[in-house]
N, C-alpha and C positions, 0 to 999 in steps of 0.2 A: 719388396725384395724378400727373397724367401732366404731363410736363416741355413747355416750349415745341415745341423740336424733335423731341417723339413726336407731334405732331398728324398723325392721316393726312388727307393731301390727297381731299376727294370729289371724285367723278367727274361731278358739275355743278356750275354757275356760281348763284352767290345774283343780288340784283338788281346791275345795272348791270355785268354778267359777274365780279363779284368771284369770288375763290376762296372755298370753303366747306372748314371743316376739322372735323374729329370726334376731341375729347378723349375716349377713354375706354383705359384697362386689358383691356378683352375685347373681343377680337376673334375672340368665337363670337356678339355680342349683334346685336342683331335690326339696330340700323343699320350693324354693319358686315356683316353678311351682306348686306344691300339694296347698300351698295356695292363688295360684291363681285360681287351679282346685274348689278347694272348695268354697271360694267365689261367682264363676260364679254358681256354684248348688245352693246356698244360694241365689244369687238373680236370679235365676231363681223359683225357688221354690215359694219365695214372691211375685214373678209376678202372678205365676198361682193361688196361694192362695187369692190374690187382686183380680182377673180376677174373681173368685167363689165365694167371699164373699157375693156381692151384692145379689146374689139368696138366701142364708139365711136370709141375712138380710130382703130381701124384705119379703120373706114367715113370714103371719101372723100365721100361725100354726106350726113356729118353736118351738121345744121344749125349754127347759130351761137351759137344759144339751147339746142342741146343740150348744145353743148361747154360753155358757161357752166353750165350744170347739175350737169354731171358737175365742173367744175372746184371749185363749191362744194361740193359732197355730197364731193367728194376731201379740201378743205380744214376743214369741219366733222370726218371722218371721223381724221386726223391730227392737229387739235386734244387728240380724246378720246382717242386714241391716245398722244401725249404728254402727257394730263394722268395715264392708266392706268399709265406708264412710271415719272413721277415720282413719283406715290404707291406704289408697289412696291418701289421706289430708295426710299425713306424710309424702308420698312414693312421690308426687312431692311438697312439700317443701323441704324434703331433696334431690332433682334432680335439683332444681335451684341452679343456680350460688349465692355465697356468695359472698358479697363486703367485700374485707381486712376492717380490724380492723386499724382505723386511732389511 
């Protein structure tokens, strides 16, 4: 049985943006590879969104509606990005050794 605090955090939102979490012991099994699959698109996605920003940015004749654009797709992009972070930070705390309880 997997403990509270081994829940890995997934890298999407259930309804009404809750966090979604995946009880299980194997992390070779089909839905933890999906959310390793997923993850890896998500920060790939924010690489190449980082990569493109600066040329909006830079353009003085960006629109007003573009900058809003890119400022969302920056903000979705950093969401996934720190939800990929904290599930990682979980996934090797709960992979280190625990010292018995004196």
């Amino acid at each position: 049985m997997t403990a509270p605090n081994d829940l890995r955090l997934l890298p999407w939102s259930g309804p009404d943006g809750k966090s979604c979490y995946l009880s299980t012991d194997d992390r070779g099994g089909y839905m933890s590879r999906l959310a390793d699959n997923i993850e890896s698109v998500q920060l790939g996605s924010a690489t190449e969104l980082l990569a493109h920003a600066p040329e909006t940015l830079d353009d003085q004749d960006a629109a007003l509606e573009e900058m809003r654009r890119l400022a969302k797709e920056l903000t979705g992009a950093l969401r996934d990005v720190l939800r990929v972070a904290t599930s990682r930070g979980h996934l090797l705390a709960a992979s280190e050794p625990r010292e018995p309880a004196h």
